[in-house]
C-alpha positions in Angstrom: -1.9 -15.0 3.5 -4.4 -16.6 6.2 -6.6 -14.4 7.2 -4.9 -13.9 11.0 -2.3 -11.9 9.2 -4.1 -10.4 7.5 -5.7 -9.4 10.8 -2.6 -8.9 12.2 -1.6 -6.7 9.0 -4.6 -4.5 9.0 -4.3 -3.6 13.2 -1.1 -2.8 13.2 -1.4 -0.6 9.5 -4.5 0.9 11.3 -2.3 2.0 14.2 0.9 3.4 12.5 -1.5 5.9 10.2 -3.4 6.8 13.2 -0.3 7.9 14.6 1.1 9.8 12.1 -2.1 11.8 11.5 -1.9 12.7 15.2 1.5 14.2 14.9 0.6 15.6 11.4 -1.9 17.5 13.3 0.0 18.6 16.1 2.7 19.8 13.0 -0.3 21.8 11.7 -2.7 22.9 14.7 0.3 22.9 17.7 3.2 24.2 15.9 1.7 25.4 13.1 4.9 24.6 10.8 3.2 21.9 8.1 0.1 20.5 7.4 1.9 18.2 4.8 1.5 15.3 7.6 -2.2 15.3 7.6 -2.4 15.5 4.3 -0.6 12.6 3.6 -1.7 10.6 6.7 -5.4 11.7 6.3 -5.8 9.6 3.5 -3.6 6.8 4.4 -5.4 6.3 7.8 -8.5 6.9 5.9 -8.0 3.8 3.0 -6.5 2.0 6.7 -9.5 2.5 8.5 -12.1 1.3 5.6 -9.2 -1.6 4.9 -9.4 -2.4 8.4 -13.0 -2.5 8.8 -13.7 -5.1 6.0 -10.7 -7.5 7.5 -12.1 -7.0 11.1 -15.9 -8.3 9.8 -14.8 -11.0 7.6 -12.2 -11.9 10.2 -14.9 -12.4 13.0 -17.2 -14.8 10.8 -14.4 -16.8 9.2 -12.7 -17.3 12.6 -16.7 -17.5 14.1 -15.6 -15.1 16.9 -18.3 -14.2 19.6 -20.5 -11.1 18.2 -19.2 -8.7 20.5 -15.3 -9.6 19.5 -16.7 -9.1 16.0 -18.2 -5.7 17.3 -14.9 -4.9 19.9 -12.8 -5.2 16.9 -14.9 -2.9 14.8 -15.2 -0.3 17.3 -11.3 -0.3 17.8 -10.4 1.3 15.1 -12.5 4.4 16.1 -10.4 5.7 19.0 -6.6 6.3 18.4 -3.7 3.6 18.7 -6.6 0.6 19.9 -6.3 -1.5 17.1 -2.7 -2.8 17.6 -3.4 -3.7 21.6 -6.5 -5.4 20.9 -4.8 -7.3 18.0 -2.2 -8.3 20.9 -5.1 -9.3 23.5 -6.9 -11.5 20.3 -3.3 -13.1 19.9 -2.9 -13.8 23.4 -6.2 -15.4 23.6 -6.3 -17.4 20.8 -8.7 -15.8 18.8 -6.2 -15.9 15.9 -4.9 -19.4 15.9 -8.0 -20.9 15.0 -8.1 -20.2 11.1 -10.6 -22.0 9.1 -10.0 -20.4 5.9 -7.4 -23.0 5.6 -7.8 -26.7 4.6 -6.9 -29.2 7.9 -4.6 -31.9 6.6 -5.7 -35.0 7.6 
């Protein structure tokens, strides 16, 4: 797997456990029915976020990003649901098509 997708991968897993420990903790502080959900998705956005974090750095020097993408990307995973969007702005912009982890054919 290049490590784009791996990017890719890591945003969007980021994301999806982000937002099922929000609604595990409107289940337990809202409604007060469960806490089940941020049991569960308190460690899986936990081993997300620290998964996340590694890909995002070695992502910015294997693609040799500008330090403040490196640093953007780092810092997205901090508030909720940012990782995915700025995984979509990266795409967009090309900062994922460049992938040097990969041999050029010649």
């Amino acid at each position: 797997m290049s490590i784009s997708k791996l990017f890719t991968l890591a945003a969007r897993v980021e994301a999806i456990t982000w937002a099922g420990l929000l609604i595990g903790m409107y289940l337990k502080y809202g409604l007060e029915i469960t806490e089940l959900g941020v049991w569960l998705f308190g460690r899986l956005h936990g081993a997300a976020f620290i998964i996340y974090f590694f890909v995002a750095l070695i992502t910015s020097i294997r693609l040799r990003w500008p330090w403040w993408c490196g640093v953007l990307a780092v810092l997205a995973a901090i508030p909720p649901l940012v990782t995915f969007p700025l995984e979509l702005w990266f795409s967009k912009r090309g900062m994922l098509e460049q992938d040097l982890s990969t041999p050029v054919e010649k």
